[in-house]
N, C-alpha and C positions, 0 to 999 in steps of 0.2 A: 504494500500500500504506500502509496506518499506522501510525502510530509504536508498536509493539509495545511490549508489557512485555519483559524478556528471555526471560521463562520461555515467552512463547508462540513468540516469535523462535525460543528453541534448540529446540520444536517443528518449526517450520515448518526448521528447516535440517537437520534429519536425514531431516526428510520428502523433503527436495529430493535427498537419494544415492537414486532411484528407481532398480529394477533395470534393466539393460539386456536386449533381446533379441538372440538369436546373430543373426549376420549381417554382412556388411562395411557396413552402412549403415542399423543400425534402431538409434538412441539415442533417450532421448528429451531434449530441448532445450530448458531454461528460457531465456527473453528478459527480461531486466530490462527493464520498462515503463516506467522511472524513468530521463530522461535525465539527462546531470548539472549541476548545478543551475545553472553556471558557462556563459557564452558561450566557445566556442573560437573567436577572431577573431585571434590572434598565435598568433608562436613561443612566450611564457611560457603562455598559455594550455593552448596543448597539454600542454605538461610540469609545470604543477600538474595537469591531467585524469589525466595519464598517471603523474604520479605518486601520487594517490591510488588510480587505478584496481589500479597495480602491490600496493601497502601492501593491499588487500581479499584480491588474489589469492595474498598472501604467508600473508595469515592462513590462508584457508583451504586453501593445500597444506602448512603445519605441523600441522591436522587428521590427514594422512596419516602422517606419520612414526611417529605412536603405533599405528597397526596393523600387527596381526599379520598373517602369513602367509593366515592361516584367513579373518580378517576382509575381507580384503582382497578375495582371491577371492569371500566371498559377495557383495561390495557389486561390483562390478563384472563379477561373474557369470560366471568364468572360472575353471574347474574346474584344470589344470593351470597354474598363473598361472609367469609368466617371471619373478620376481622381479628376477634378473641385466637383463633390460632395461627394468623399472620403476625400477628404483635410477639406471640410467645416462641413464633420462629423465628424472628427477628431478634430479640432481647436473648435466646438461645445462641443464635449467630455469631452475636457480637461478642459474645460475653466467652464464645472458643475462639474468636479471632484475636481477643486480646490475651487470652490465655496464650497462642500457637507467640505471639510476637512477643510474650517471656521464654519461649524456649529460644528465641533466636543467641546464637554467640554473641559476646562483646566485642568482637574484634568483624563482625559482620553487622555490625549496627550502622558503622560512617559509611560503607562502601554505596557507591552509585547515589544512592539518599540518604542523609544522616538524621537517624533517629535518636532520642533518647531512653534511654535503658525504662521499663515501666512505663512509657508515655500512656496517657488515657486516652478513649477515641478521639475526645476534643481533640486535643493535641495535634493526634494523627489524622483527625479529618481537616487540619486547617493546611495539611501540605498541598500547593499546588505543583503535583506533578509534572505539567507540560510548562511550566516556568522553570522546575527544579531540575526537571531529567535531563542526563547530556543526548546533546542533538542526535545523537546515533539510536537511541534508544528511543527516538519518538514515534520511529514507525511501530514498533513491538507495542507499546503504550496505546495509541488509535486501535489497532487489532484487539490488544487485550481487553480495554474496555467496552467492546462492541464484544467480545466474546463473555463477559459479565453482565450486559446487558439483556442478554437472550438467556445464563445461567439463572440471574434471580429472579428475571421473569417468571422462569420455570420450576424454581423452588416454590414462588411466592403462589404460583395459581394452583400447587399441590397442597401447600398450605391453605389457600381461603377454601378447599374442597370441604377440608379437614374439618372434623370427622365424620360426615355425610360420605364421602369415599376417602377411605382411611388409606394410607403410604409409610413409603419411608421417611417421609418427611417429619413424623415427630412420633413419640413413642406413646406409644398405645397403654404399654402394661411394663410392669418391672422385671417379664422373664424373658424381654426382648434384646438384641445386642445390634447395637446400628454401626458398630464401629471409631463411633466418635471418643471413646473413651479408653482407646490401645492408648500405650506410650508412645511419646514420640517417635517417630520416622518408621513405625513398625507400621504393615500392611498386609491386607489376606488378600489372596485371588479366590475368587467366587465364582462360577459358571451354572447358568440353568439350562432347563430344556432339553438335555438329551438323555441318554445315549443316542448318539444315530446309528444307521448301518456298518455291519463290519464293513472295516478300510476307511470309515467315513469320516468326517470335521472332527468328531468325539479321539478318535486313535488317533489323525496327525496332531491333533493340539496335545496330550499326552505325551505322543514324541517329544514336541517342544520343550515342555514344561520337564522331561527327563534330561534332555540336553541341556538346559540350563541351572539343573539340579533343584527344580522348585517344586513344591504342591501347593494342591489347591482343594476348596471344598466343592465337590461338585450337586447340584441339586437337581434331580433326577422326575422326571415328569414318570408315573408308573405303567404308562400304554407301553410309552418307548421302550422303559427296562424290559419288563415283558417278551414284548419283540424282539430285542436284543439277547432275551433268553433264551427265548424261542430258537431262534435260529441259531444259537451256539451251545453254550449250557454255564452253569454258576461257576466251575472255575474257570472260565475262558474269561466271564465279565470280572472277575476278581484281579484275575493277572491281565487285562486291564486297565482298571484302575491304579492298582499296585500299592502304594502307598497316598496315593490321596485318600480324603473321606469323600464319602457317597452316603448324601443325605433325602429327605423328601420333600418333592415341590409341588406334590399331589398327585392326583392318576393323572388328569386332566388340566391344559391351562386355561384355568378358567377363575376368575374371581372369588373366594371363598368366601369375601364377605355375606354377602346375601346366598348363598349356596346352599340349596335345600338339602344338597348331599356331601356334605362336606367335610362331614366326620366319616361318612365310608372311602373316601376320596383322601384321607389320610390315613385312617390303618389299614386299609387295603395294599395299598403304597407301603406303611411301615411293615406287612407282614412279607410282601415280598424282599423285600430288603431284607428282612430277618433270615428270611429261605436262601438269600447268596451269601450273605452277609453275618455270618451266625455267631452270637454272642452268648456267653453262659450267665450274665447279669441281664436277668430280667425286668429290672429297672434302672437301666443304662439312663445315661442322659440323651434326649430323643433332641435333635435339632430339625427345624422344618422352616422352609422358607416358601411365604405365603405367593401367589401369583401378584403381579403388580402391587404388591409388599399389601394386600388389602387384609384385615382381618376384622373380626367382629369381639364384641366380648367373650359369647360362647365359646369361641377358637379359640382366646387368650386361655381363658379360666381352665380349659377343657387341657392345655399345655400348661398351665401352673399346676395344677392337680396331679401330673404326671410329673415334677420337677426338670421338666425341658424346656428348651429355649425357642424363639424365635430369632431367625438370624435374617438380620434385612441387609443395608447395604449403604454408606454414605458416598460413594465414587461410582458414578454411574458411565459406563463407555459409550453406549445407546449408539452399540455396532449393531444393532440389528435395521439402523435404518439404511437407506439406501441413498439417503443425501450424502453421507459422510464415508468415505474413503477411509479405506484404513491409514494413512497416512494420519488422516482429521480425528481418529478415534483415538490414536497414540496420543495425538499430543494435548487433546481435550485429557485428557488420564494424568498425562504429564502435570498438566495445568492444576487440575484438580487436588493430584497430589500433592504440589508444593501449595496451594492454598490450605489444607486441609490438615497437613501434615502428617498424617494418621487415615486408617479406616480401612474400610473394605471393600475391595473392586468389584463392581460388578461385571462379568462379560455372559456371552451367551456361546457354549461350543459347541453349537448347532450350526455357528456361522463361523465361516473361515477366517474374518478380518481379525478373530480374538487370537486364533495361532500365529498372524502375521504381525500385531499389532502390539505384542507381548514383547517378542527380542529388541521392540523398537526404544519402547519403555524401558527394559531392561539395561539394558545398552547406554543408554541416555544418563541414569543417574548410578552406573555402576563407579564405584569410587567415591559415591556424596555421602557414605554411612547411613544409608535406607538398612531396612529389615525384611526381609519377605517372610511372616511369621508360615508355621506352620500349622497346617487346620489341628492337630492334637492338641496345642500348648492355647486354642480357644476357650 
């Protein structure tokens, strides 16, 4: 992108609040094509990336505060908007971004923008950016904020749904885990929707993740397993897996909130699993990830009662769409990551972009002292 005047810049940023369409899964998704300008090869490196990245995404959710009710709803497209849990996703927000900006280094505080060690948001919301940043860095800075532009759109219209259509976006119950609360720089890979067919996305992404010595939780739709059983047998799908975990994301993808069957639709699912997967603790801890992270009380109560978790997901790839290039998916992950500092990716290994999109990621901050936890030590 080029180095805009402002007056075309504040164009092109109000152009980027594009409407959303209804649905649990139609936004649309700007990708900053503008990596940042800086190599991330250490620990400091991450934490000047991540703290300029944090200072972008501050500006533009202080954008937010100044709308109204009214406005709010038309830009995020939500007729009855939940104010009460946009506010508490906000005050939520804030309240880990200022948390992520004490983990930063002391010796990555001055670099590229100089912060003060503890600064409050005041403080940090009163930096101007495109006055402070050096010239080279102001194309990255236009992308980024157009790339934040369209991210809190899309938290904020999952929030005012909330909890009329329940998400990842704020926690329902206390035996849920969204990832927000790993220790620093530590991360899970998460995948839904499959198995596929033998030789299919499911086995080369595996490959990957073995060549790069990683696991991952994978969350197993129970038609697929089946199938996949079907046509091979339990220890074909075991060795497999191998050492990843294989959890349940119901028979069906289908909404569980309102889901008339949706208790059969999880121990149906947990019993096959039991059948490849066999365990001599019959009250093992049960992990389940809900479809479009939607759940109801019933489903919480019904997994507290069972002392299992729900596992959702604060890093979202949303490789399954078709706007975004695996290239676009890597670096939305990338971005997310160093805002976020923490949490849980989510990808989908149903589709190919998550095998290609992984060594990109990989590769990128190998040397910055990231963590790639393992699904056991969850």
């Amino acid at each position: 992108m080029a180095n805009y005047p402002v007056t075309l810049y504040s164009l092109l940023f109000l152009l980027s609040f594009s409407s959303f369409a209804d649905g649990p899964v139609s936004y649309t998704m700007s990708v900053a094509d503008k990596e940042w300008p800086l190599p991330i090869t250490s620990d400091d490196g991450f934490d000047v990336a991540s703290k300029c990245e944090m200072l972008v995404f501050i500006e533009v959710l202080n954008r937010y505060d100044s709308y109204t009710e009214t406005v709010l709803s038309t830009k995020v497209k939500v007729k009855d908007i939940k104010m009460q849990s946009v506010k508490k996703w906000k005050t939520q927000t804030k309240e880990r971004i200022l948390a992520n900006f004490g983990k930063l280094s002391d010796t990555s505080l001055d670099d590229v923008i100089a912060i003060k060690k503890n600064s409050s948001w005041e403080s940090l919301s009163s930096i101007s950016l495109r006055q402070t940043l050096p010239p080279d860095f102001l194309n990255w800075y236009h992308e980024t904020a157009l790339f934040y532009a369209d991210y809190i759109n899309e938290q904020i219209r999952l929030a005012a749904l909330y909890p009329k259509v329940t998400s990842e976006i704020l926690q329902f119950s206390t035996n849920e885990i969204q990832g927000h609360d790993f220790p620093d720089k530590h991360f899970l890979l998460s995948f839904d929707d499959g198995p596929t067919t033998i030789g299919g996305p499911t086995d080369e992404l595996i490959s990957v993740l073995d060549r790069y010595g990683l696991k991952g939780m994978f969350f197993v739709l129970g038609d697929n397993l089946e199938k996949r059983l079907n046509a091979s047998s339990a220890q074909a799908v075991r060795n497999l897996y191998g050492e990843n975990k294989v959890f349940s994301h119901g028979r069906i993808h289908r909404s569980h909130q309102h889901y008339a069957y949706w208790r059969a639709s999880i121990d149906d699912t947990n019993q096959l699993l039991q059948r490849i997967f066999p365990v001599k603790d019959s009250d093992r801890l049960l992990y389940f990830r809900p479809p479009y992270g939607q759940r109801s009380q019933l489903l919480v109560d019904y997994f507290a009662e069972r002392n299992a978790k729900i596992i959702l997901w604060n890093i979202d790839s949303r490789d399954w769409s078709s706007a975004l290039s695996t290239a676009q998916v890597a670096r939305r992950q990338v971005k997310l990551m160093l805002l976020w500092r923490k949490g849980i990716l989510l990808f989908h290994d149903i589709h190919r972009k998550a095998q290609k999109a992984l060594p990109i990621i990989y590769d990128y901050f190998k040397g910055a002292g990231i963590t790639w936890s393992r699904p056991d030590t969850i």
